[in-house]
Every structure is written in structure tokens, then in C-alpha cells.
N, C-alpha and C positions, 0 to 999 in steps of 0.2 A: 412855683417851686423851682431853687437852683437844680442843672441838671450838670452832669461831665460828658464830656463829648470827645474823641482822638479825632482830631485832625492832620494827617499829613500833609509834607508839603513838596510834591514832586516825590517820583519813585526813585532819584537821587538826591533828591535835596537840591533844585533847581530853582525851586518859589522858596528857600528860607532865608536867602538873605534880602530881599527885596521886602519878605513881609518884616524883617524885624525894622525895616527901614524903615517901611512907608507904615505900619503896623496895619497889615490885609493880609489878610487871607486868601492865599492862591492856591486853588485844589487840581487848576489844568481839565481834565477828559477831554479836549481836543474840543472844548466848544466855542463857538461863535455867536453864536446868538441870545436874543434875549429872552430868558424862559421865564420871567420872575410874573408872569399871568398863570404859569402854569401848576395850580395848587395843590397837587397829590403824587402821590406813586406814580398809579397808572395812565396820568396824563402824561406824567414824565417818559414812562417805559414806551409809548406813542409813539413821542417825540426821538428819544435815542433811535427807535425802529426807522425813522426817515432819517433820521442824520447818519445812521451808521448801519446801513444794508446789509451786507456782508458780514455782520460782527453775530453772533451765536445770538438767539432769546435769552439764555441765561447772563449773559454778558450786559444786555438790553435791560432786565430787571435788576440784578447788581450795579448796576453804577445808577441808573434810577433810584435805587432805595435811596444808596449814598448822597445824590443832590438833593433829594425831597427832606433829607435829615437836615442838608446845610442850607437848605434856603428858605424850609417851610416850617422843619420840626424844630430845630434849634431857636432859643431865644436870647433876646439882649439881655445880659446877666449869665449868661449859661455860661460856667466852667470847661477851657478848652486844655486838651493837653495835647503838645507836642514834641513828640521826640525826634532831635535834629542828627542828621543823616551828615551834615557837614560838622559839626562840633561834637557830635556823639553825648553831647547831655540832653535836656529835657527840659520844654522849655512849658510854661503856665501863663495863662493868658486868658481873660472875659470877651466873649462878644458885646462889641461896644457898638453895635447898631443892626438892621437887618441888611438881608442880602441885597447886591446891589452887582453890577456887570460896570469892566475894565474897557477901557479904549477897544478891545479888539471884539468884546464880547464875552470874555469870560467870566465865570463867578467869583463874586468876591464875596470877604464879610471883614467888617474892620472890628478888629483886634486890639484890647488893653494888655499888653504884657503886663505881667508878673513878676515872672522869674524865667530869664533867658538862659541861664547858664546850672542850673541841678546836676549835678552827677547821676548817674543813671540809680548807686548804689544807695540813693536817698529814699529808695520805694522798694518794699520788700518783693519775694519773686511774684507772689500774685499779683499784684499789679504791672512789674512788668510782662506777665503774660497775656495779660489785656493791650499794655500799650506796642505789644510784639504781634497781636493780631492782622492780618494778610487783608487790610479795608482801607481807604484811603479818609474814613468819616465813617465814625459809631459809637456808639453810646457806652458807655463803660458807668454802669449801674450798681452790679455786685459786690459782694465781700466790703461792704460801707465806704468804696471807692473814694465817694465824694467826700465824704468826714475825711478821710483818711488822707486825700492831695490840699484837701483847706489846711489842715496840721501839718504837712510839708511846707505848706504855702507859711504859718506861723513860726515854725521850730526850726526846721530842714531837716527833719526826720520822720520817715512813717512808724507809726504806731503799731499799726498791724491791723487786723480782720478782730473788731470785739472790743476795742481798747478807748474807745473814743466814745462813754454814756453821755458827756453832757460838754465836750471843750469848745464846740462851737454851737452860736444860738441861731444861726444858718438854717431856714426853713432847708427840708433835705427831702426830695422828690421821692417815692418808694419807684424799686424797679418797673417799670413798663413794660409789659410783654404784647406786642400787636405789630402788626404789619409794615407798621409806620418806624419804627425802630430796628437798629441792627446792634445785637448787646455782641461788644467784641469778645467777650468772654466762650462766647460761640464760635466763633471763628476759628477757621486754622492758624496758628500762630509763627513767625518769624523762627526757626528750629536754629540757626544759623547764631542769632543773635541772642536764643536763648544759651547756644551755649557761650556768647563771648561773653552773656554775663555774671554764668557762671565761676570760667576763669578768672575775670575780674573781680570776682568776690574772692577769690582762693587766694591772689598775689595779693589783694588788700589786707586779708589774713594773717596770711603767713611772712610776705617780706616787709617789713612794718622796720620805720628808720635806717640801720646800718647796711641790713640786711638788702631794701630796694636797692642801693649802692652796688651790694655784690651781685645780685640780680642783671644789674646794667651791665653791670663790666665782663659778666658771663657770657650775655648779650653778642656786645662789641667781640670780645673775644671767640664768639663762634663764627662774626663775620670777618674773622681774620686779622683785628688786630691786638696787638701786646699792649696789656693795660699795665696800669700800677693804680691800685686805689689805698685812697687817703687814707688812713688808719681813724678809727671813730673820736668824734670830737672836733674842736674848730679847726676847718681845714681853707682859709683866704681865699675863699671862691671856687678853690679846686678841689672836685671826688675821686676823678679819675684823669688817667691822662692818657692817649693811645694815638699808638703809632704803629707803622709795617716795618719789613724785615724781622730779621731773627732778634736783633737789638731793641725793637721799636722805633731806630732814629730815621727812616723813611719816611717820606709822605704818604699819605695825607695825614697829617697830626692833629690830633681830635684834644682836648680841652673841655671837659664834663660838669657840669652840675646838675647834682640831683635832687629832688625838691619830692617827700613820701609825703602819704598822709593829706591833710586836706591844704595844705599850702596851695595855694596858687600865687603865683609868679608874675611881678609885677616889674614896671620900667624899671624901676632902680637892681633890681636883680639882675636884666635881660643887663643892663649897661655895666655890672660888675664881669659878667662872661666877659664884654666886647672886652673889658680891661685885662682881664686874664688871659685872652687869647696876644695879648698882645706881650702881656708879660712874662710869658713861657714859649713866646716864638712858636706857638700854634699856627693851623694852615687855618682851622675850624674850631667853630668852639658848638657844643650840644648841652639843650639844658631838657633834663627829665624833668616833668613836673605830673604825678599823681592827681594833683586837684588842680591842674587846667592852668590857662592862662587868662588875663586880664583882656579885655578886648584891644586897647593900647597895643597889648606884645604883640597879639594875633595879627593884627593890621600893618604890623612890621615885617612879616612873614615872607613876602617880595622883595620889599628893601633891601633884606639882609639875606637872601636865599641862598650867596655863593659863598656866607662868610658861618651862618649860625641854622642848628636844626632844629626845631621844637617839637617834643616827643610828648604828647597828653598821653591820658591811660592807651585812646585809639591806635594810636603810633606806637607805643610801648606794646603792645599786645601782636599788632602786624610784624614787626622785626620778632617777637620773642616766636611765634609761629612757624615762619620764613626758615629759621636755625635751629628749632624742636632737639631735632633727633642730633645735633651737634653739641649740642649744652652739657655741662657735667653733670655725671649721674647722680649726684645729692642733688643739684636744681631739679632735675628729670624725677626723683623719689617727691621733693615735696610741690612738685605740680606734676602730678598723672596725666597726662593727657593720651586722649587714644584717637584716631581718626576713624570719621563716621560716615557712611554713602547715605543720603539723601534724594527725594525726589526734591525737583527745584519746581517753586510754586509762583505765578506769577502773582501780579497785582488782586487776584479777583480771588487768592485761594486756590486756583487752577494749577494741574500739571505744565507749565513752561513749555511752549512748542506743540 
């Protein structure tokens, strides 16, 4: 029976570009050695106990469940999800073999991508509060999880909890409740990122075409510079245009395009900016893009780092934050935001320090 599995990859995103490369799986805990004799929990909890002395019991059975999940419980065929820390979408993938250890000793498991690039707003919030769970590796069983990322995996839409009697003929595991399993639905969950995607659902909402344009340039304009945006309609590459001084005609002179909605933004788009920057005697040119960019653009990101910016929703959301309380108070009316004190949780669900 297929099963769904979260896999993280580094508590920054340190193993995801490596696994999309070499397509493995890198979970880290700091280990060296080869465990793949060692076939349960509590062999593993043993093991962690001599490797890591100093580290809590509960620390010692917590990341024990988590390898006994990736090396013993999980199977070839089993549905992986991973949400990327470095491109901020959600990426789907199969275990395409069992576990197996890396030059240094680490665990691996090699990986059939999917789908690298999902927006995160492609999975309704119950599921993201599963894949927001505080585990590095667990099982995500509930609310018909697994029906429900196969029909993202077909459509690029979730259906929802209920909605799915017969679209796939995918044997479908029922939940598992035992020792040997860690259902993330349990877990404490990411609070943080619960709320950015939250916001990210309100700005997808509410500034929709013209409107993300004046969104941007609200933006810009709370970091200080004088915009002028294009009036709706075809506008030859340019949204907005922004510069310093009282005038605008200061440097640094920015040059905008803005890309709502699920566009994603591909070479010939990125090389219309280079042309506009050049065509309006720009310092900079910035291109907003809602639905992401092409992996092409992304890998131009160093190239062009002193000449173009690339703002996906991640970027768009960190600047619109940064200058909150600076925005105009219609922007500020139709996105409420409050700030909120948190306990900060580490890897394990733990209070931090």
C-alpha cells in the first residue's frame, strides 16, 4: 500500500539543491556511520545514545523514530513531500530505491521527482499544516492526504478533505497508528510559516492583476522611492518606474515588471527587462513574478545580481513586511496584519535554547 511521507532537507535547506541534482535524499543528524543493520526504533534510540551522549533521551528517541521511518518504514513507491526552504514551493517525489549511506556515512534514499516547483497555495491549509509540522521525516496519513497530493500531482489543485470517492485507482494505505510511525498531523507545527501562508493567500485574493502592480509600487514607495506605474493595459515591458530624490531622477533607478497570478516568468521575459533597463536609462531593472520563475531565470540570479532583482511570492512578502507600518492605509485596510510573540521551537518541536 502507497504511503505519504515529509521529508525535509536540512533545517535551512542545505540538502535541496544537491537532492534535486543528484535526486537523494539528505536528512543530515550529524551522522557518520553505517546503521542500515540496524532494524527498529529501539536499536536505533541505542545507537543515537552512543553517538550523541550529551543530547537529552528524548532527543535520542525523536530523531530515532525519524530514521527508523526513512530507512526501515518507508518504502520504494512511497509518496514523498517536500517543502523547499530555498524556493519556498513544494516539491513531490517517490522513493525510487531503499536506504543506502553517502561517502561520509550519511543516510540517503534516492528520490523520483515529481513535481519540483508547486506553489505552496496548491494544497488547502490542512495539509499545509501537516507539511508545517516541527519533524524532519513523517508520515502524513490523515484528512485523505495521500488522494489528495496524487490530484495535485494530476490537476495542480487540491480538492480538499472528502472530495476524492474514486479519481485515483492508487491502492491507498488506511492511517497507521503504532510506534513505528510519527503522523505529522501530531506534531507541533511551523506557527511562523503558518502565518506567511496565510498572507499569501490574502495578497493572492485580493491584489489580483492591476491591483499586484500597485501593491509593488506601494512597496518601493515605502522603501523610499518615487514610483510612476503604468496605467492598466499593455504597457512594453514597463509597470513601474522608480527613482530617489523629490523628482525621482536620482539613483538608483529601478525599471519594474510585474508578473500576478500564476505566470511564471521565463528567459524571454527576464531578457525583455535587460532591454527596458537599457531603454529608459535604468541603473536596475526588478521583475515581480507571483508564480515563480523558470529554473533558467533562477540560475541567472548571480549573473545578473548587480544589474536585476527577482522578487517570487518569498521576496514579495519579506519586503512587503520590512515596510508594514509604512504602506498606505487602504494597502494596510485590505491586508490586516498584526504582530504576534511566539515561543521559537526547534527541530524536535522543542522550546529553542
Amino acid at each position: 500500500m502507497t504511503r505519504l511521507w515529509l521529508v525535509r532537507l536540512g533545517k535551512n535547506g542545505e540538502f535541496e539543491a544537491t537532492a534535486l541534482q543528484d535526486n537523494m535524499l539528505r536528512i543530515g543528524f550529524g551522522l557518520a556511520d553505517d546503521i542500515s543493520h540496524l532494524k527498529d526504533r529501539e536499536a536505533l534510540i541505542e545507537k543515537m545514545a552512543e553517538l550523541f551522549p550529551n543530547d537529552k533521551p528524548n532527543r535520542h528517541r525523536n530523531f530515532a523514530a525519524q530514521l527508523n521511518q526513512f530507512i526501515n518504514v518507508a518504502e520504494t513507491g512511497d509518496l514523498v513531500v517536500t517543502p523547499f526552504k530555498t524556493t519556498g514551493t513544494v516539491g513531490i517525489g517517490r522513493f525510487a530505491g531503499p536506504y543506502t549511506t553517502g561517502p561520509g556515512g550519511e543516510p540517503l534514499r534516492p528520490v523520483q521527482w515529481l513535481k519540483t516547483d508547486l506553489p505552496r497555495d496548491s494544497f488547502k491549509q490542512d495539509l499545509l499544516y501537516s507539511f508545517g509540522a516541527f519533524m524532519t521525516v513523517c508520515e502524513i496519513s490523515r484528512n485523505d492526504a495521500l488522494r489528495r497530493v496524487q490530484a495535485v500531482l494530476e490537476t495542480g489543485r487540491d480538492p480538499g478533505d472528502g472530495a476524492l470517492p474514486s479519481l485515483t485507482k492508487s491502492p491507498v494505505a488506511k492511517p497507521v497508528v503504532n510506534e513505528e510511525t510519527t503522523e505529522a498531523a501530531d506534531q507541533p507545527i511551523n506557527l511562523e510559516q503558518l502565518a506567511r501562508d496565510q498572507i499569501e493567500r490574502r495578497i493572492a485574493s485580493v491584489f489580483t492583476g492591476h491591483d499586484f502592480t500597485r501593491l509593488v509600487a506601494a512597496i518601493l514607495s515605502a522603501q523610499g522611492y518615487q514610483t510612476r506605474v503604468s496605467p492598466p493595459g499593455a504597457d512594453s515591458g514597463v509597470d513601474i518606474v522608480a527613482g530617489n530624490g523629490l523628482l525621482g531622477l536620482d539613483g538608483p533607478r529601478v525599471v519594474a515588471q510585474v508578473k500576478s497570478g500564476g505566470v511564471t516568468v521565463d528567459q524571454p521575459t527576464l531578457q525583455g527587462l535587460i532591454g527596458s533597463i537599457q531603454d529608459t536609462h535604468a541603473d536596475h531593472g526588478l521583475i515581480v513574478s507571483w508564480g515563480g520563475f523558470t529554473s533558467a531565470v533562477r540560475r541567472r540570479t548571480n549573473e545578473l545580481f548587480f544589474r536585476v532583482r527577482l522578487w517570487g511570492r518569498d521576496e514579495l512578502v519579506n519586503n512587503l513586511l520590512a515596510v508594514y507600518d509604512r504602506l498606505p492605509e487602504d494597502i494596510r485596510a485590505e491586508l490586516p496584519l498584526r504582530r504576534t510573540w511566539t515561543l521559537v521551537l526547534d527541530d524536535d518541536g522543542e522550546v529553542d535554547g
